[in-house]
C-alpha positions in Angstrom: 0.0 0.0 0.0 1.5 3.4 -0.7 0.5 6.7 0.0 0.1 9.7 -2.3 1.2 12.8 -0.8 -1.3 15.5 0.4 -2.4 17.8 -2.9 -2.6 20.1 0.1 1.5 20.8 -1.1 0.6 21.7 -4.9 -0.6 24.6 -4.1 1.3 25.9 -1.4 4.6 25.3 -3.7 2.9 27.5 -6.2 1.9 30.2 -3.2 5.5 29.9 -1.7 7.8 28.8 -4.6 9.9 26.9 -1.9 10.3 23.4 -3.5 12.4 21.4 -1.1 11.1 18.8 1.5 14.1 16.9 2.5 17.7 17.3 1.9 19.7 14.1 1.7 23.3 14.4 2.7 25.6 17.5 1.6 26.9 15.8 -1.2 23.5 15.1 -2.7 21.1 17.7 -1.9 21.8 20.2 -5.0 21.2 16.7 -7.3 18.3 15.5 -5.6 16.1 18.4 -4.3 16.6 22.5 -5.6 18.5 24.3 -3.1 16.2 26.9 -0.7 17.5 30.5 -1.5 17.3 32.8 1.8 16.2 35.5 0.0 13.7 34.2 -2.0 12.5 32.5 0.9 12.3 36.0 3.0 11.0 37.4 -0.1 7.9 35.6 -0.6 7.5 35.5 3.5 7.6 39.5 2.9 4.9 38.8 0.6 2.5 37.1 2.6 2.9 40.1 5.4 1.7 42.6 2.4 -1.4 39.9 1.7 -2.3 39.5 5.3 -2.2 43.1 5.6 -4.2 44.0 2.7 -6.6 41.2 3.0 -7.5 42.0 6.9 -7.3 45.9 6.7 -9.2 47.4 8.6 -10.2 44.0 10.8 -6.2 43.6 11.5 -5.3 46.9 12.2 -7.4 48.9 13.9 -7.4 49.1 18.1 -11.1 47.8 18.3 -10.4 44.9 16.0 -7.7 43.9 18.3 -10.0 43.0 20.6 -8.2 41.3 23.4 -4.8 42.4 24.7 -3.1 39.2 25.4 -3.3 36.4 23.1 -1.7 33.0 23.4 0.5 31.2 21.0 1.1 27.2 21.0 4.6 26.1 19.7 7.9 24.8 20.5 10.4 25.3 23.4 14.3 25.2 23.1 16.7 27.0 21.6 13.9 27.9 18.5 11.2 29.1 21.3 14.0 31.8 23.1 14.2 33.0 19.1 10.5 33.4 18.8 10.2 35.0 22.0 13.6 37.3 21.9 12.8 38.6 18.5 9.1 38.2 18.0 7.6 37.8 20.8 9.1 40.9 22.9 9.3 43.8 20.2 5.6 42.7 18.7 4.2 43.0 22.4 6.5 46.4 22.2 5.0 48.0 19.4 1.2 46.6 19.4 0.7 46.5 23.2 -0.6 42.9 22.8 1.2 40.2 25.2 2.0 36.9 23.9 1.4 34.1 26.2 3.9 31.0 24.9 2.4 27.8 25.4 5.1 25.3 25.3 3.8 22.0 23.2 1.4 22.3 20.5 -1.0 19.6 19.8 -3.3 18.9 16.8 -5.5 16.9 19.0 -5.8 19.4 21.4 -6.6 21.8 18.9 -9.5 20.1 17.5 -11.1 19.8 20.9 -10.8 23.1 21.3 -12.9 24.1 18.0 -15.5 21.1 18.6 -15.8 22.3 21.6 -15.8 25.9 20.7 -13.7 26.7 23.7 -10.8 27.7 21.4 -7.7 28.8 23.8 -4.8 28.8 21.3 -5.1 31.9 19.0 -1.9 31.1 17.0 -0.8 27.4 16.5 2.8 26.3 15.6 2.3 23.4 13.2 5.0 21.2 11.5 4.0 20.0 8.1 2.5 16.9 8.2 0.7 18.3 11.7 -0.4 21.0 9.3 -1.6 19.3 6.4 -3.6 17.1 8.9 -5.3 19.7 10.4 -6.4 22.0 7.2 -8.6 18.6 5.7 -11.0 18.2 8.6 -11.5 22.0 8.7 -10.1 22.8 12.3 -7.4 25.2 10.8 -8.8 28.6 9.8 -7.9 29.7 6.2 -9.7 33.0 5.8 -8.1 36.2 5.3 -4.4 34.6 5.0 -3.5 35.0 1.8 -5.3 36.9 -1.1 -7.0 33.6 -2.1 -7.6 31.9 1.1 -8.9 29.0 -0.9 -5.3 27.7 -1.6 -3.7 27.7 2.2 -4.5 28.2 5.8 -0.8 28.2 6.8 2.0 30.5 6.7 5.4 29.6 6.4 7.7 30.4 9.6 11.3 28.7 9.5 12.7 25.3 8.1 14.0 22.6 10.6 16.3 19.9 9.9 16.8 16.6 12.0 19.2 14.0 11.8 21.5 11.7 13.8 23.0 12.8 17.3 25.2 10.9 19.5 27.9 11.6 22.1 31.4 12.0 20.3 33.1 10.7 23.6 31.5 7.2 24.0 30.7 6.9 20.3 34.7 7.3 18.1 33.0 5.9 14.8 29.4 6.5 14.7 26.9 5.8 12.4 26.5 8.9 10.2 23.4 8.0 7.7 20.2 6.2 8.1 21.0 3.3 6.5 24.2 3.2 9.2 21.5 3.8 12.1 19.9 1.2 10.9 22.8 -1.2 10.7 23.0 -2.5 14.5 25.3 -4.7 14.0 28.4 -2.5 12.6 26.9 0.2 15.2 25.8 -1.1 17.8 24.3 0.5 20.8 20.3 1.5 21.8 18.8 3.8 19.9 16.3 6.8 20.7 13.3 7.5 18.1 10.8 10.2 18.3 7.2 8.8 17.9 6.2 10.5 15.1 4.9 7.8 12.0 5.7 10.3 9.1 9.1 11.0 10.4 9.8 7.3 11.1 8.4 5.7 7.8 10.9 8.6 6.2 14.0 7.8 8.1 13.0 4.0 7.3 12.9 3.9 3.9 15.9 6.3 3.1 17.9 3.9 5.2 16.2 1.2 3.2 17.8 2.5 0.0 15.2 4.7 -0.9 16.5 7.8 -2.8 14.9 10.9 -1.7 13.7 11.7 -5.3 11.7 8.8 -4.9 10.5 8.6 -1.4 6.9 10.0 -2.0 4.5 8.4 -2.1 5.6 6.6 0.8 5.4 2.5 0.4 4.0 2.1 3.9 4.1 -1.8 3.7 8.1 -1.8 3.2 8.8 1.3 5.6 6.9 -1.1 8.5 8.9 -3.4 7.6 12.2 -1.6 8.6 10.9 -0.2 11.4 10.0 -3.7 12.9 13.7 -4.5 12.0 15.2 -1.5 14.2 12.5 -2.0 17.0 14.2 -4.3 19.4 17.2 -1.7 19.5 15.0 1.0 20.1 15.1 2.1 23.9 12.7 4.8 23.5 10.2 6.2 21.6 10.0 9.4 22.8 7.5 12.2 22.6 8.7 15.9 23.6 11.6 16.7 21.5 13.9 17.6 23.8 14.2 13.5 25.1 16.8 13.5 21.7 18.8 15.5 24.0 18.5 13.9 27.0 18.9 10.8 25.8 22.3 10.8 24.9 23.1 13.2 27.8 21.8 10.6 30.2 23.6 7.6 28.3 20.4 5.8 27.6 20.9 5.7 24.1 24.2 5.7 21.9 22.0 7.5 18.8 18.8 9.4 18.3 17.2 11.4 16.2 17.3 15.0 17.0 17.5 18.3 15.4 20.6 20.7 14.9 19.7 23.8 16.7 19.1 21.5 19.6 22.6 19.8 19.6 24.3 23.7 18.3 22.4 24.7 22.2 23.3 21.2 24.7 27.0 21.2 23.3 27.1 25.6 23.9 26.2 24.7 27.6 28.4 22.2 28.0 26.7 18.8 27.1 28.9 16.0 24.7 26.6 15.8 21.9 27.1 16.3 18.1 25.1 15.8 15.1 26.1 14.4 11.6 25.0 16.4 8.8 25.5 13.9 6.0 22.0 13.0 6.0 19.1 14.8 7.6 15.3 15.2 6.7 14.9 19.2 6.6 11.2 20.3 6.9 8.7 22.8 7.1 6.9 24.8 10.1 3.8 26.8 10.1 1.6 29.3 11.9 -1.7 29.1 11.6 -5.1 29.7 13.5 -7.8 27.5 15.0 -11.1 27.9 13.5 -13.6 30.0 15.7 -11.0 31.9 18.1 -12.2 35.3 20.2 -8.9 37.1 19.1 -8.6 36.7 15.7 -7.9 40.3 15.1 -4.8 40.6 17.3 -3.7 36.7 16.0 -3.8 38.0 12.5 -1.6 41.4 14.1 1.0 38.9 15.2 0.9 36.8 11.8 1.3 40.4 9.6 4.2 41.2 12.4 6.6 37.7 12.1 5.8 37.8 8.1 7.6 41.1 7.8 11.1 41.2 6.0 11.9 43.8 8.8 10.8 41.9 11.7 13.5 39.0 10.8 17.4 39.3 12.6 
């Protein structure tokens, strides 16, 4: 059984023009996926600020559409959530008068409670792609006055992640660099640490299954089980919250997990023995969006015009 990929991504790539969805190792990434240009990138982000501004005026910008003075905002802790809140966060509350509380931990399910219940408590959600994508289809994501034809997207772009293998250079001389090395226990040995997300994990599976990136969607579900079942018994932990890809390896629980780079770049700056091998990673998407049927809208949509600014980036 394989699965097609959501047609959700057509049209964003045409919105966004930002065409790659995972990078492969450094020597293969220009060959297998187009390289993301920073400036294009900030460009079209630029872009959407002008269309969330010109699609909301006056409901955006004027005090009584602000409604509420504090709003809250679901996303993710570590080193990316002191960014958001440094350089976001402080000089939006600054300039609007509109606090920002950050809820650490955002969670589709959650969300959806929320708006069935129509007790909606998150006015701006953090989602990662395939969070995203899941989220737009059942209707719980709100996609009017986003982008000049709200029909296309309920999700704006924010910043581009990439995960990949981190271990603890001092115990681990030779470690395994690639998936397919992760996957091979027996010339790396050692427990490994997995997060718990099934589109990540069939991913990882099937690019250390020989899968070339190129060719990885649709997924072939069947075969990526498969591998997973293969790796299981050396998996010591499936964790949930992020941060466990850390702690892991700090703790010694684990020889390898999967982890992301900013998080490794922050444990080994305060002092932890941890590093990350770049020669393969899975580099993907974030969003902001907002929950159908929240009281704050207006000052959600302030903060969306605010981050989507060329100016407001460092």
């Amino acid at each position: 059984m394989r699965a097609a990929r959501s047609e959700t991504l057509l049209p964003l790539r045409k919105i966004y023009h930002i065409a790659l969805q995972y990078s492969v190792s450094r020597e293969n990434a220009q060959n297998e996926w187009p390289a993301i240009d920073r400036r294009k990138f900030l460009r079209c982000t630029a872009k959407i600020g002008a269309a969330l501004a010109a699609c909301s005026a006056p409901y955006v910008f004027s005090r009584r559409a602000f409604g509420a003075t504090a709003i809250s905002f679901a996303s993710y802790g570590g080193s990316y959530g002191d960014f958001v809140q440094e350089y976001w966060i402080k000089p939006f509350t600054a300039e609007t008068g509109i606090s920002v509380q950050y809820v650490n931990g955002p969670d589709l399910a959650k969300v959806k409670a929320q708006v069935d219940n129509k007790s909606v408590e998150w006015d701006v959600f953090d989602a990662t792609g395939s969070v995203a994508y899941a989220g737009v289809d059942p209707q719980v994501l709100d996609p009017s006055r986003f982008v000049q034809q709200p029909d296309n997207s309920a999700l704006v772009p924010s910043f581009i992640y990439t995960g990949g293998i981190g271990y603890d250079p001092a115990r681990t001389k030779s470690p395994a660099r690639d998936f397919a090395q992760l996957w091979d226990v027996g010339s790396f040995p050692g427990p490994r640490g997995l997060s718990n997300t099934v589109s990540e994990n069939l991913e990882r599976a099937l690019l250390a299954g020989g899968v070339p990136a190129s060719a990885l969607y649709p997924l072939d579900i069947d075969r990526g089980f498969k591998l997973l079942d293969a790796i299981k018994p050396h998996v010591k932990q499936w964790y949930e919250a992020t941060a466990q890809g850390i702690t892991l390896i700090q703790t010694k629980e684990a020889d390898y997990t999967y982890t992301f780079a900013n998080r490794v770049k922050a444990a080994k700056a305060s002092g932890v023995s941890i590093d990350f091998s770049f020669d393969q990673c899975i580099s993907s998407r974030s969003y902001y969006t907002i929950p159908r049927g929240g009281p704050r809208k207006g000052a959600a949509m302030r903060f969306l015009e605010y981050v989507t600014r060329l100016s407001s980036r460092p």
